[in-house]
ZAFI-371245 format. One record per residue (C-alpha): residue in one letter; x negated, y, z. Coordinates in steps of 0.2 Angstrom, whole numbers, plus 2048, in hexadecimal, padded with zeros to 3 digits. Last residue first. Layout:
BEGIN
AXYZ;...
END
This chain:
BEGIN
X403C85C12;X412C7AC0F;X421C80C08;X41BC85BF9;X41EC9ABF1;X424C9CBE3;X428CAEBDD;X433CB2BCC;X435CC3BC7;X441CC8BBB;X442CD5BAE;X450CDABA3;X458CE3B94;X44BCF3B8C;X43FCE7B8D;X441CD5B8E;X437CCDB9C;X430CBFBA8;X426CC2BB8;X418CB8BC2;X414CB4BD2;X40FCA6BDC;X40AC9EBED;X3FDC98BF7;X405CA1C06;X3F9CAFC06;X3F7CAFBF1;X40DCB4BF6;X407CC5C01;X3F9CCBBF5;X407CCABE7;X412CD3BF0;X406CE0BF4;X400CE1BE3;X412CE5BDE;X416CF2BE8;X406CFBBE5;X40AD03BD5;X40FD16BDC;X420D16BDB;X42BD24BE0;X438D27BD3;X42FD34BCA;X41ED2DBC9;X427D1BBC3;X42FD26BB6;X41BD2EBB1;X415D1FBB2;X41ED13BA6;X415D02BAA;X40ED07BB9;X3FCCFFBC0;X3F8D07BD0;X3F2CF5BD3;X3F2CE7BCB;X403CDDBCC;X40BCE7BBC;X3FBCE2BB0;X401CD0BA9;X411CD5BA4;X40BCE5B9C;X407CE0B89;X41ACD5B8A;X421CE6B8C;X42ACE8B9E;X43FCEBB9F;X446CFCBA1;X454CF3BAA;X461CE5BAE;X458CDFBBF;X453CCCBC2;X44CCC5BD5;X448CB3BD5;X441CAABE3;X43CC98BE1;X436C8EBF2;X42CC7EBF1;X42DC6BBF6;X425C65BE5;X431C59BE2;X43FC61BEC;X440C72BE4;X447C81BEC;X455C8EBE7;X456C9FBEA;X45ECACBDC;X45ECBFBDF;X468CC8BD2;X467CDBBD0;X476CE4BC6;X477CF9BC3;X479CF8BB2;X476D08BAB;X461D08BB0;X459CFFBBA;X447D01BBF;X447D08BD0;X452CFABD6;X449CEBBCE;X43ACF4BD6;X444CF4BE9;X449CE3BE6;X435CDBBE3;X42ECE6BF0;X43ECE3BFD;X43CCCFBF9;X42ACD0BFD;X42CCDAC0D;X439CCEC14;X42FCC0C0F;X420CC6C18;X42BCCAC26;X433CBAC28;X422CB2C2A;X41FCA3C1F;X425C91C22;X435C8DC18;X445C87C1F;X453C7FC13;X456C6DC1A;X469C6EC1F;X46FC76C10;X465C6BC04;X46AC71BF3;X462C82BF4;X46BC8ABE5;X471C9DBEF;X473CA9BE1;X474CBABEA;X47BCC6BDE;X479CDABE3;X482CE8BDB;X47CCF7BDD;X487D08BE2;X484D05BF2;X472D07BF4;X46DD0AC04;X47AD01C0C;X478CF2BFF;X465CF0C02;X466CEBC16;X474CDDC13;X46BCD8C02;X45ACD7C10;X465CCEC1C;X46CCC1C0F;X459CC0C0A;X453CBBC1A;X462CAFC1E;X45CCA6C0E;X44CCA6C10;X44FC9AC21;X43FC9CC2B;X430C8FC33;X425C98C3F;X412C96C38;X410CA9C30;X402CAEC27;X3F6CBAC31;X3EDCC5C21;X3DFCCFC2D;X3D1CC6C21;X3D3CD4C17;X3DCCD5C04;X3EFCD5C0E;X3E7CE3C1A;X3E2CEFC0A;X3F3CEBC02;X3F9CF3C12;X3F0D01C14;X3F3D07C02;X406D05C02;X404D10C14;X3FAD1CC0C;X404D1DBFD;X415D20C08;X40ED2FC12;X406D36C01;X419D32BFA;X420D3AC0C;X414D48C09;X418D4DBF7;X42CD4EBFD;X427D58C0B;X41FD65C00;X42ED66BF2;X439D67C01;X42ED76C09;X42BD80BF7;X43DD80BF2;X442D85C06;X434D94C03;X43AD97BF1;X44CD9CBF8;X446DA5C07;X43BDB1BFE;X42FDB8C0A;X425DAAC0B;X423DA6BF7;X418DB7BF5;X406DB1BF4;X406DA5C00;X415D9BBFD;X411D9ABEB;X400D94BF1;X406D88BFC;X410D81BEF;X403D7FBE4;X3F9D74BEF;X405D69BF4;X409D67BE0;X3F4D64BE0;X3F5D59BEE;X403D4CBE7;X3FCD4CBD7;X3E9D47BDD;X3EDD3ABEB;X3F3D2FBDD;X3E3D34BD2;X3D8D31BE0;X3E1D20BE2;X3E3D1BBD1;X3CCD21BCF;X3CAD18BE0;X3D2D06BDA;X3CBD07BC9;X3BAD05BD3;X3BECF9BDF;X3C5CF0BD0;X3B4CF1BC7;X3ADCECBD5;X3B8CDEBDA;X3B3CD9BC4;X3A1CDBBC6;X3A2CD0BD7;X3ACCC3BD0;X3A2CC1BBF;X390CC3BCA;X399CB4BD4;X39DCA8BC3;X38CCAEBBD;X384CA6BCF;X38EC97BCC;X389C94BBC;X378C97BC3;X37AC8BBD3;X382C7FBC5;X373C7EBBB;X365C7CBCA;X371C6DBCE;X36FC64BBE;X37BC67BAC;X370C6EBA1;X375C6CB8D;X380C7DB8E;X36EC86B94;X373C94B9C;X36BCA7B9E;X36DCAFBAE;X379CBDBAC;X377CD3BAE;X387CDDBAD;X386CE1BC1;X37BCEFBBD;X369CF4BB5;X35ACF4BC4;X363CE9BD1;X36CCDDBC3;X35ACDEBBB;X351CD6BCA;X361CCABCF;X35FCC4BBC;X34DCC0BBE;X350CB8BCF;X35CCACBC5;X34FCAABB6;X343CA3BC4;X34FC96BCC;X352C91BBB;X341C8FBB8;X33DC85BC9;X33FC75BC3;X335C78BB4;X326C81BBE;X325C74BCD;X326C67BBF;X317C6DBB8;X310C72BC6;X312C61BD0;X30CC57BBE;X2F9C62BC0;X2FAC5DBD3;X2FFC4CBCF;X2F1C4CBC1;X2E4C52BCB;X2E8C47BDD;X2EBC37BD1;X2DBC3BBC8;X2D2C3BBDB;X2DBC2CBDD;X2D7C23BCC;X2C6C27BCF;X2C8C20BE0;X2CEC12BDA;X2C1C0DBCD;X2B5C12BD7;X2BBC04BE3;X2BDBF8BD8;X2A9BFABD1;X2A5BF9BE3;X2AEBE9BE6;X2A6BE1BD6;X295BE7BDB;X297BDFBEB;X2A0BCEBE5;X291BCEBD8;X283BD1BE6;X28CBC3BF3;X27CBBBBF9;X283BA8BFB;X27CB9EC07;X281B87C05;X27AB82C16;X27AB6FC19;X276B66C28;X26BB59C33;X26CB46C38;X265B3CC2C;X263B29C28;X274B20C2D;X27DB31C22;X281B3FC2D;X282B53C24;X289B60C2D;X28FB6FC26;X28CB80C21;X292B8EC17;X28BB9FC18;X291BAEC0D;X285BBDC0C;X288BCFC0C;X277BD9C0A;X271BE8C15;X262BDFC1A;X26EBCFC21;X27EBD1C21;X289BC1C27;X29ABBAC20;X29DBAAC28;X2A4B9BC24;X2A0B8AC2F;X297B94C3F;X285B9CC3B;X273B9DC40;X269BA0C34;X258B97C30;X24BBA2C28;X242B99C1B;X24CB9EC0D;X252BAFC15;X241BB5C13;X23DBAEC03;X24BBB9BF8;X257BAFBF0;X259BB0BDE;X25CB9FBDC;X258B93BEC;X255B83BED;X251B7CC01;X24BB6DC07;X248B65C1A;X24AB74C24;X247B74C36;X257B77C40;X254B69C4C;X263B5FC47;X25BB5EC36;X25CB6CC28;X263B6CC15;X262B7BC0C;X26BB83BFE;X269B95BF8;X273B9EBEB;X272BB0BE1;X272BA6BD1;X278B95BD2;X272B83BDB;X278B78BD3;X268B71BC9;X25DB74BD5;X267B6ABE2;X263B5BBDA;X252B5EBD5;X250B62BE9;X257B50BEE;X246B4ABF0;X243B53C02;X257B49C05;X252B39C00;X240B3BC0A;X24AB40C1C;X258B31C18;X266B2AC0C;X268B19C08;X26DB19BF8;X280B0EBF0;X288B18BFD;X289B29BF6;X28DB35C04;X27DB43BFE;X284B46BEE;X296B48BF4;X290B55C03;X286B5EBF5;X296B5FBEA;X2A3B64BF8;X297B72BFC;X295B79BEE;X2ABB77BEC;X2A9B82BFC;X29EB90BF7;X2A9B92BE9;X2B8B91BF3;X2B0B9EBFE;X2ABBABBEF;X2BCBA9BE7;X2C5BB0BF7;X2BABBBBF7;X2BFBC3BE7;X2D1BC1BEB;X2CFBCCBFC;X2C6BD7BF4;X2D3BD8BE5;X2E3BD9BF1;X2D8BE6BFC;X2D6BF0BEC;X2E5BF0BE7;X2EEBF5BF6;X2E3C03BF8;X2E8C07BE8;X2F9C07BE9;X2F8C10BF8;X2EDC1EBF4;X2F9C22BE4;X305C22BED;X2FFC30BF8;X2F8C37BE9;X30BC39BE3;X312C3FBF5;X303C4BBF7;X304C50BE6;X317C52BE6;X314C5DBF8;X307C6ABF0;X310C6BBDF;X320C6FBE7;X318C7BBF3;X30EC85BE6;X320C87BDD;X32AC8BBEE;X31CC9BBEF;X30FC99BFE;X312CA5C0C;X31BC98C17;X30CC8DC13;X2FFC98C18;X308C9CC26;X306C8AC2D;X2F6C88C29;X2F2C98C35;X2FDC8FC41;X2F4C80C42;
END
């Protein structure tokens, strides 16, 4: 048993489709014909006995006529009589009460069994030298005989009838077994072609890259269909995440690059004659310490969008009040920035009813991202305008923050929440940034099931619009 069962685990799922849909097809097939043929059988002999019977009927009428007097010499003369009923394969005898027989016709009837008396019940199916035969007998009393009547059938024609049926059902079960295993690999090999041209893709993905696609039939809409679609749909995910792993290393070794390479040149000014010259030494230490604090603030930026793209992401459950929030974080920007002007437009309608359930940190965070690049990006007019206001149909929050700056080129609007992505880099290089702001804050509102998007005119405004529902 466990030998068979290895044998199948080790089969191919084609082998094992055609094995099980010729089981289950010939299994039908053995079914339907068994029925058959015991429906037909039974039919068949079903015929036989009321043939038997109406030969009875017919001698039994013969031998009741009341106009003769019917006795032991009636019935020896009957014999013309019976002859001419009597039908192929057929005997009929009439015995007394003794058992001794009085006439018998036979047709085609071997001469043993004629003068042989058998011993039966009413009906009975007998075999005698390997031959089915059909015994019908019953009493016969009339005021000048006692005895009986035995109408015996040899049933040659049902036999050859039965055994012509059942090689005609076993031919057609040993075909079914053929054709169900021939139709089992047919439709083993259609079913499973999809499957096959998705192994063949993983086989090239593994030997040429993550460029490779199962090809799709537009007019095939089954289940084997969508696993494909859906498997082109992951290879699409996958190629682009590795793409933007990719990018993601070559921004970040680049980022790290700048700031090591001027680290690097300052040590070696210091080194070859910088350290004796107090001026170029203090030049040389606050050039140095400015590169650390951006590497110390890239890592950081870096560390945290890598926490908002893991599973460590805890969204907050307490319920807040943005607009306290944003008071505090105006508060916070105005004394480090006091020569910015900062416009709270406060438009929640409901006073009472104005709490929002996301952590006050997150929302902290996202308004300091979103201020502090309206911030960096101003230029003469030295205005930021934050707007809050929610809406009571589709029970969210809308946060607007607008600067009067360089503005973003309509090419670019789609790109500033990727990371390391700069839309002037060598003046977001010299005010600090590094790209990552935005892509955190954008992380941080995909959380709450929010959304971000910004709208812009260069060279006059941008503004940044965040949604973010109420109900997680």
């Amino acid at each position: 048993m466990n030998g068979i069962k290895r044998f199948y685990g080790h089969l191919p799922i084609r082998w094992k489709l055609a094995l099980w849909s010729s089981i289950v097809l010939f299994g039908l097939f053995a079914t339907y014909n068994s029925l058959q043929y015991y429906v037909l059988n039974s039919w068949m002999m079903d015929q036989e006995e009321r043939h038997i019977k109406e030969k009875m009927n017919e001698v039994q009428n013969f031998f009741a006529d009341p106009s003769h007097l019917i006795d032991r010499n009636s019935i020896i003369n009957s014999s013309r009589f019976l002859e001419n009923i009597v039908e192929a394969d057929e005997l009929i005898r009439i015995m007394d009460r003794n058992g001794n027989l009085i006439v018998g016709v036979a047709n085609n009837f071997s001469e043993e069994i004629i003068v042989s008396p058998i011993e039966s019940g009413d009906l009975e199916l007998v075999l005698i030298d390997g031959k089915h035969i059909l015994i019908y007998r019953r009493p016969l009393i009339t005021p000048g005989f006692v005895g009986y009547v035995e109408v015996i059938r040899d049933l040659k024609t049902y036999e050859r009838l039965r055994g012509l049926i059942f090689l005609v059902t076993f031919s057609a079960g040993m075909g079914a077994i053929l054709l169900s295993g021939l139709g089992g690999m047919i439709i083993a090999k259609q079913l499973l072609r999809p499957i096959a041209a998705l192994t063949e893709t993983m086989k090239r993905i593994k030997m040429r890259g993550l460029k490779e696609r199962v090809p799709l039939d537009a007019n095939q809409k089954d289940e084997v269909a969508d696993l494909s679609r859906m498997f082109n749909e992951m290879m699409d995910d996958v190629e682009l995440s590795f793409q933007k792993q990719k990018q993601f290393v070559e921004d970040a070794s680049h980022e790290l690059r700048t700031p090591i390479a001027i680290l690097e040149g300052h040590l070696s000014l210091l080194n070859r004659w910088g350290k004796k010259d107090p001026e170029v030494l203090e030049e040389s230490l606050k050039a140095s310490q400015q590169e650390v604090e951006r590497l110390r603030k890239l890592v950081l930026e870096l560390l945290e969008l890598t926490r908002l793209e893991s599973d460590q992401f805890e969204i907050g459950e307490e319920e807040i009040d943005p607009v306290t929030v944003i008071e505090k974080t105006i508060a916070n920007f105005e004394l480090v920035h006091p020569d910015f002007k900062f416009v709270f437009h406060n438009l929640v309608k409901d006073k009472k009813n104005n709490s929002l359930r996301v952590a006050e940190r997150h929302l902290e965070q996202l308004l300091m991202i979103l201020m502090d690049n309206g911030i960096k990006y101003s230029q003469d007019k030295k205005l930021l305008e934050i707007t809050a206001e929610t809406n009571e149909m589709s029970k969210e929050w809308v946060f607007r923050i607008k600067d009067y700056g360089i503005g973003i080129p309509k090419e670019d609007i789609e790109k500033i929440f990727d990371r390391f992505y700069r839309v002037d880099k060598a003046r977001s290089r010299a005010k600090g940034g590094h790209g990552l702001g935005l892509s955190i804050a954008q992380r941080i509102v995909s959380h709450y099931k929010g959304n971000i998007k910004a709208e812009s005119k260069e060279e006059q405004w941008t503004e940044v619009i965040v949604t973010i529902p109420n109900v997680i």
